[in-house]
N, C-alpha and C positions, 0 to 999 in steps of 0.2 A: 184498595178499590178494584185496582181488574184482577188481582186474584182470586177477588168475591165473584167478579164478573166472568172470569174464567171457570167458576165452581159452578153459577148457572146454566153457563154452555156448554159442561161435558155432563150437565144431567145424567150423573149416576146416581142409580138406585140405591145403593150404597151409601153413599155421602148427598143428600140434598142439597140444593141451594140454598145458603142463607145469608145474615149476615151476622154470624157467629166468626170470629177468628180463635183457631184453635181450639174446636170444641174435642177435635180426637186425642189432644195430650191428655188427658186423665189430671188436670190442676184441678186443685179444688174448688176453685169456685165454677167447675166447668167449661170454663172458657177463657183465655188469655182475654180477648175483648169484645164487646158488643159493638158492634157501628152505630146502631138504632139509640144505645147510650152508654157513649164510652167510660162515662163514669163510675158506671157498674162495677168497674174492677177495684174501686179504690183510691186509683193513682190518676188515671187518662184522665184530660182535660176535652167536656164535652162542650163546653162556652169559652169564646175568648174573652180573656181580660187583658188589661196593661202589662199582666206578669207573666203571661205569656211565653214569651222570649227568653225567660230565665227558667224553663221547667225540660227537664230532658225532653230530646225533641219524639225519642219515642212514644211518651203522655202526650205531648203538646200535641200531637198527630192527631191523637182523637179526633181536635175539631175540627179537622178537614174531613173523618170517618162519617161524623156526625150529619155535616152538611149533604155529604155525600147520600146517606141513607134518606134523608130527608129530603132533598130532591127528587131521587129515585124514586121514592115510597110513601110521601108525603106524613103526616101526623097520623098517632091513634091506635091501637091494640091490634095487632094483627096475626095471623100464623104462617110464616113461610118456610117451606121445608119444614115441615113438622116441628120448628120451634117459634116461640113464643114471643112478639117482638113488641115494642112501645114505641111509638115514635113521638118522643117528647121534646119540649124547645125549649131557650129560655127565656125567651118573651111572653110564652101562653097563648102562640098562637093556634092557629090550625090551619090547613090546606091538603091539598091533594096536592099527591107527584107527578111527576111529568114521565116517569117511566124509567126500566133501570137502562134499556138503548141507548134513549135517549140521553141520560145522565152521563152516559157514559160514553158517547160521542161528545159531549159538550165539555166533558173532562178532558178525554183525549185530546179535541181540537187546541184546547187555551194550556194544555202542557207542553206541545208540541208546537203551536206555532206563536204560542204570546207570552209564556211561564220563563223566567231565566235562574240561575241558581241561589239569586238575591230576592227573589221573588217572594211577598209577605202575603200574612192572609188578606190585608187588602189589597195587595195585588193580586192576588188569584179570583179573588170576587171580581176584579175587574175585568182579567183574564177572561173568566167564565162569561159574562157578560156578552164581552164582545162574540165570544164564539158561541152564544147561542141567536145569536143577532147574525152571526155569519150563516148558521143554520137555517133557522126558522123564522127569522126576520125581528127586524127593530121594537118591532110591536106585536113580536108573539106573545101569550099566554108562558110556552116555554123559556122564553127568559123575565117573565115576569117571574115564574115563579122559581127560578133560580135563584133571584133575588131576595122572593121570600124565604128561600132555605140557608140563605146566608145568613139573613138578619135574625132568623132562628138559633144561629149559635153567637149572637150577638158580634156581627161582622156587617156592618154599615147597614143602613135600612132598605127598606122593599122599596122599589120602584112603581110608579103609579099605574091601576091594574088596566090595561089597557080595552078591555072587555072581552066577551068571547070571539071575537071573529078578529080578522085582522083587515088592515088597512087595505083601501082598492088599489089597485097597482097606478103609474100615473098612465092617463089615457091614451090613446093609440091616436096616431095620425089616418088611420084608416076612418069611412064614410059611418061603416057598421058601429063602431064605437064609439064615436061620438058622443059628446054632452049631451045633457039638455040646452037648448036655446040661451044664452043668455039674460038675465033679467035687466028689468028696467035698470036707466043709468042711474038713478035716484040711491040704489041700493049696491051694485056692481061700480061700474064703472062711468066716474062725472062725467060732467060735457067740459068737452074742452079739455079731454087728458090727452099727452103727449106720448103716452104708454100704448103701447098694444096690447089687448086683452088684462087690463089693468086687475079687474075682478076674478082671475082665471078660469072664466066660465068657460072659454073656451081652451080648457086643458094644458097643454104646455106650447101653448102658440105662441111664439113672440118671446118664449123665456129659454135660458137653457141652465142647466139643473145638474147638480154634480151627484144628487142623490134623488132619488122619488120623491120632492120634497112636494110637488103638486098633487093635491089628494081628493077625494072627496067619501073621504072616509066618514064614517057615523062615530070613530073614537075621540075624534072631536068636534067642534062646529065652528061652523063660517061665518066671518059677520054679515057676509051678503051674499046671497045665492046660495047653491051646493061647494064649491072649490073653493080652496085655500092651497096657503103652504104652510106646510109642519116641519120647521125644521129642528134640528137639536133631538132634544131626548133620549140620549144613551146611555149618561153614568158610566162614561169611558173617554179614554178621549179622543177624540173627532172632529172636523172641521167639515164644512158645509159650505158648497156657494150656489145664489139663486141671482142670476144675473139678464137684464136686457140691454143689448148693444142699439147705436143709433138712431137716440130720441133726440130728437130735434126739443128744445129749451124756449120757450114763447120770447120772441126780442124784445117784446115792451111788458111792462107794468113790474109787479114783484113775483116773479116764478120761484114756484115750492113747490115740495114732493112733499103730499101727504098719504099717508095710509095708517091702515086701523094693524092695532098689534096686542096678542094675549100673552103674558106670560107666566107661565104656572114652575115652581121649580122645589125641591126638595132641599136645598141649601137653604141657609137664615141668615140674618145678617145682611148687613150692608157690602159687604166684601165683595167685589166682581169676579166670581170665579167663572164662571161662564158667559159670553157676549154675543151679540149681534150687534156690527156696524153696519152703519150704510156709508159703500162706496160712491163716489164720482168720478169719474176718470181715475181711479184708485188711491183716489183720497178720500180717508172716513171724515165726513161731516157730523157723522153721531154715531154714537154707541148705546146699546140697551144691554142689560144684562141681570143675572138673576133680582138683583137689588131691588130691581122696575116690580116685580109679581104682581100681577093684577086678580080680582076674579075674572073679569071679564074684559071687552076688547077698545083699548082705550086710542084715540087717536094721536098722531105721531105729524109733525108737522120740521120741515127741513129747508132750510134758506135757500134758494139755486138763482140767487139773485149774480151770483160771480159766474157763475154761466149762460146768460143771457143769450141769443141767438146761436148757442155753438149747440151741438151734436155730440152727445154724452153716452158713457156706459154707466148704468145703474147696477149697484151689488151690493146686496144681502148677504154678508160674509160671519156667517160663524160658527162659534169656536168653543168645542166643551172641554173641560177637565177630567182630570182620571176618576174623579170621585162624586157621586150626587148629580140626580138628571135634571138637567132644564129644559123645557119646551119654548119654543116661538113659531107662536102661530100668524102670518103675516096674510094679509088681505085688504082689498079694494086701494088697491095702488093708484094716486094718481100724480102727473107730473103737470101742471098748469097755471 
């Protein structure tokens, strides 16, 4: 991969950039190997399979050549440096690349700071993941479509496409930035909630956040108002906390924390690989996790009867796996 990327950057006239390997030994089939499809030769494995791990690791390399190219370069018939290139999968997909820089900062970063020498291709898919989520964000386009260039050479599946633009950043304590208004409490935030900015209309007031989890992004939606929190969705693994300290707990009648909660996940199965509890004083009284998938935002309802008159911390604690993305999307909190 960066010796290909090294052949781009010394742009001689001479020798073009491609992604030929070995096109100057005179072998017969003209080239030791193609990146674009290592298959070509014969022997290199351009998909993975189970069997994998038992193929000299020189072929088995392919499929990292493969993803590689396919990241870079996306799908489809191309000519670079004056040779002739396909970018084929083995799913039947298509896409567009993110670029060869880019590919190749993203390679670089999860070699160098997340790769070890036990490292599988689905660790390196994970790898890659995170370091393009270090780069260009959780919910770029660039690591979306990293992920579609994995599951291209049959190495776990594409992650959900998060749209063209990316998430707003969380809002600013300054005047200028500001939300809009809050909406009625009917829809935001009831009467009689023990929460501060329960519906997070008003941006990160009242909450503190280990990651941008306050958004009012259009990549997904709010049950009330413009704001939520998005937490999770990385297909790596990750832990999240979304917490407010010092809610006073109503002393009479039956107090509950309820709030509305979406969960969209790539996992199957009943199996809890990924979760969101809710803490109290840091104790979980529940847990949600991929199992829960909803379409849409279903309401969530939480005893806080053993808390009565005291003054609580509230947290949103969670927690993904190395493999397969969960999203939880939480909104219109209330404690009453």
């Amino acid at each position: 991969m960066f010796g290909t990327m090294v052949e781009f950057y010394a742009n001689n006239a001479g020798d073009p950039g491609d992604y030929y390997i070995g096109e100057k030994l005179n072998m017969s089939g003209g080239y030791m190997r193609r990146m674009d499809n290592p298959a070509s030769d014969g022997s290199s494995l351009g998909c993975w399979t189970s069997s994998a791990g038992s193929v000299d690791v020189h072929y088995s390399s392919g499929i990292g050549n493969h993803f590689f190219y396919l990241a870079a370069e996306g799908t489809g018939a191309k000519t670079i440096g004056g040779r002739s290139h396909n970018g084929t999968t083995c799913n039947s997909d298509t896409f567009t690349g993110i670029g060869r820089d880019k590919a190749a900062a993203v390679w670089y970063r999860a070699l160098s700071t997340y790769m070890t020498s036990t490292t599988t291709y689905s660790g390196a898919r994970t790898a890659t993941l995170q370091a393009a989520a270090d780069l260009y964000g959780t919910n770029s386009q660039e690591r979306y479509l990293v992920s579609k260039a994995w599951a291209a050479v049959s190495v776990g599946t594409a992650l959900p496409d998060p749209g063209t633009g990316s998430p707003s950043p969380s809002p600013s304590a300054s005047a200028s930035s500001s939300p809009s208004p809050s909406p009625s409490p009917s829809t935001s935030t009831p009467s009689g909630n023990a929460l501060t900015n329960g519906g997070f209309e008003q941006g990160t007031s009242g909450w503190t956040q280990s990651d941008d989890d306050i958004t009012s992004s259009t990549l997904q939606g709010a049950h009330g108002g413009s704001w939520y929190a998005w937490m999770m969705g990385y297909g790596a693994p990750a832990v999240e906390s979304l917490a407010q300290s010092n809610i006073a707990v109503p002393a009479s009648g039956s107090p509950k924390l309820t709030f509305w909660l979406k969960v969209s996940t790539q996992e199957s199965g009943s199996i809890a690989y990924d979760t969101l509890k809710v803490n109290v004083n840091g104790t979980a009284l529940a847990t949600y996790s991929n199992a829960n998938a909803s379409a849409g935002y279903v309401q969530r309802t939480v005893d806080l009867s053993a808390y009565k008159g005291k003054n609580v911390k509230l947290e949103f604690a969670g927690t993904e796996d190395a493999y397969l993305a969960t999203v939880f999307l939480v909104d219109d909190v209330a404690i009453g």
